[in-house]
N, C-alpha and C positions, 0 to 999 in steps of 0.2 A: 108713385113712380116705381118702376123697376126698372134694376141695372142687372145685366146678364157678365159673367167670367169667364171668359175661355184661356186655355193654354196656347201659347204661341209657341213655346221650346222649352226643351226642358237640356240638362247637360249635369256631370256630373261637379263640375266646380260650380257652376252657376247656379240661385236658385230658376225655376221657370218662370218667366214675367209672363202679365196678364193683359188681356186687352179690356178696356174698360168703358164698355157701348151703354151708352142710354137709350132704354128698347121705343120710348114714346119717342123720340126724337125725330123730325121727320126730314133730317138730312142725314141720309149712311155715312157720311165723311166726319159725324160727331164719334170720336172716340181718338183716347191715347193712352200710351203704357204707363201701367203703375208701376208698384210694389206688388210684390207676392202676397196676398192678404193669410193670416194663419188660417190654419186649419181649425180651428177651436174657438170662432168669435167672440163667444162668450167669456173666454177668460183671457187675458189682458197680459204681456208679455213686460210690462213697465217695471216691476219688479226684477224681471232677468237680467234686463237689459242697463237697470241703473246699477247692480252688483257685477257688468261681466261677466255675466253665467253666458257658457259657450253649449249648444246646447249642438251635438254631433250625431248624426243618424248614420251607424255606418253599415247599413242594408246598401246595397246595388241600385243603381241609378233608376233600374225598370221599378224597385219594389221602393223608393222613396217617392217617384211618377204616380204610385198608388194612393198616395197620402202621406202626410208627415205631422210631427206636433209643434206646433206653436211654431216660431221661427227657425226651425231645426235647420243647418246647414249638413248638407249630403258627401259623404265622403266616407268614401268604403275602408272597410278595417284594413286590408293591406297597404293602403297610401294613406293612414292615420300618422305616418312619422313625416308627413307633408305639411302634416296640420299649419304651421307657423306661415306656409307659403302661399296656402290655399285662403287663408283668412286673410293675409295682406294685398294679396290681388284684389280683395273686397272691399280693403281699407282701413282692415281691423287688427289693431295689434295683441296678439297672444301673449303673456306673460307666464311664465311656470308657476305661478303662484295664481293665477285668474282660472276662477270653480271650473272646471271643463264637466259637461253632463253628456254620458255616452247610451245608448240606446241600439238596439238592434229588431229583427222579427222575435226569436225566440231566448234571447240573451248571450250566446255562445259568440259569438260575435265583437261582441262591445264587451266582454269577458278581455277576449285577446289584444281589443285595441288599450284597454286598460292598463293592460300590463306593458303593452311598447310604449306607452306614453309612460307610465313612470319609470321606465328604463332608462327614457328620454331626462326624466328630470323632472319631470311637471309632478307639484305636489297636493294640489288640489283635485284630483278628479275622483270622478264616480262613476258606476255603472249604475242606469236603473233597469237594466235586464231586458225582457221582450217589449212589443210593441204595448200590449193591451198592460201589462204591469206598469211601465213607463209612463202613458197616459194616466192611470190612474196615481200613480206618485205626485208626479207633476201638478193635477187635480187636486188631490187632498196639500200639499204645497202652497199652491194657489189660496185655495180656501184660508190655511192656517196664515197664513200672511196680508187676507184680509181681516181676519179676525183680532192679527197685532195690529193693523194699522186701526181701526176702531179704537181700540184700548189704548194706543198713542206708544206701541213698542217698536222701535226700527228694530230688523233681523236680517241684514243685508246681512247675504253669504253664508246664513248658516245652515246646517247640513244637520239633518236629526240622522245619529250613527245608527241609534235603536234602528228607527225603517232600514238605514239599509241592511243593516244585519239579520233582521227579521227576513230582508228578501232574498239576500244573500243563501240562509240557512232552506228555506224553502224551494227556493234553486238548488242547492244540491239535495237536499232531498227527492225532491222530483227526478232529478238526475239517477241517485242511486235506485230510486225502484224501477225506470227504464233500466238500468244494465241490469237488475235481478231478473226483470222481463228478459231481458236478452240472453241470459245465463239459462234461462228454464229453456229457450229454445232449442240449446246445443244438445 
């Protein structure tokens, strides 16, 4: 059997539902809307999802249309102080205390929405910086938390500081040798 997915719409509160056709089927009138399936089949959102991890992609509507990780809801860094409003139109309640995970393309992004949320008050959140960093956090995340459930360790909600400081530090380093780049220019 094969099932084909197409997009029907996409928006920026919403995420884009899917149309969900069974291609042997020999009547065209077989198919109904799903769920958005993730972007990452292979690894499994069940962990996020039982901790409250809010997982926030705040690239632009066109550059989250591109692809996104796992269950990411879309919502650009300038309307990140909406957060609370955007997620209960969905049905979801935000708490200041519930992990909030930010992501952007290159990390400068989710840098700034970072900071307006804990401005806000929210004392959980994180940046995992550009797209292809992010993915691969979340990744090696995944894995580490099949590896406790194996060994029979729960680790809802924990947050290894090391990574993000390691990524943190690598970020602005990256940073400072562009503006020395940019300083040899003048």
């Amino acid at each position: 059997m094969r099932y084909r997915v197409t997009s029907l719409r996409h928006s920026a509160i919403k995420p884009p539902s899917y149309q969900f056709t069974h291609k042997s089927s020999p009547s065209p009138q077989f198919s109904d809307t799903i769920s958005p399936l993730p972007k990452f089949p292979q690894l499994t959102t069940s962990a996020m999802t039982e901790s409250k991890l809010h997982l926030i992609d705040v690239r632009t509507p066109a550059e989250f249309s591109t692809g996104f990780l796992y269950d990411a809801i879309n919502l650009e860094y300038q309307l990140i102080d909406q957060l609370p409003y955007v997620l209960s139109e969905r049905g979801i309640q935000v708490l200041k205390s519930d992990p909030i995970t930010l992501y952007c393309r290159s990390g400068r992004r989710s840098g700034i929405a970072l900071q307006t949320l804990k401005r806000l008050g929210y004392e959980n959140v994180r940046d995992i910086g550009g797209f292809e960093a992010a993915k691969a956090i979340l990744i090696r995340e995944e894995a580490l938390k099949g590896e406790e459930a194996e060994k029979g360790v729960v680790a809802e909600g924990k947050v290894d500081k090391e990574q993000d400081e390691n990524a943190k530090q690598a970020r602005q380093k990256s940073l400072g040798k562009l503006l020395d780049g940019l300083r040899e220019l003048k």
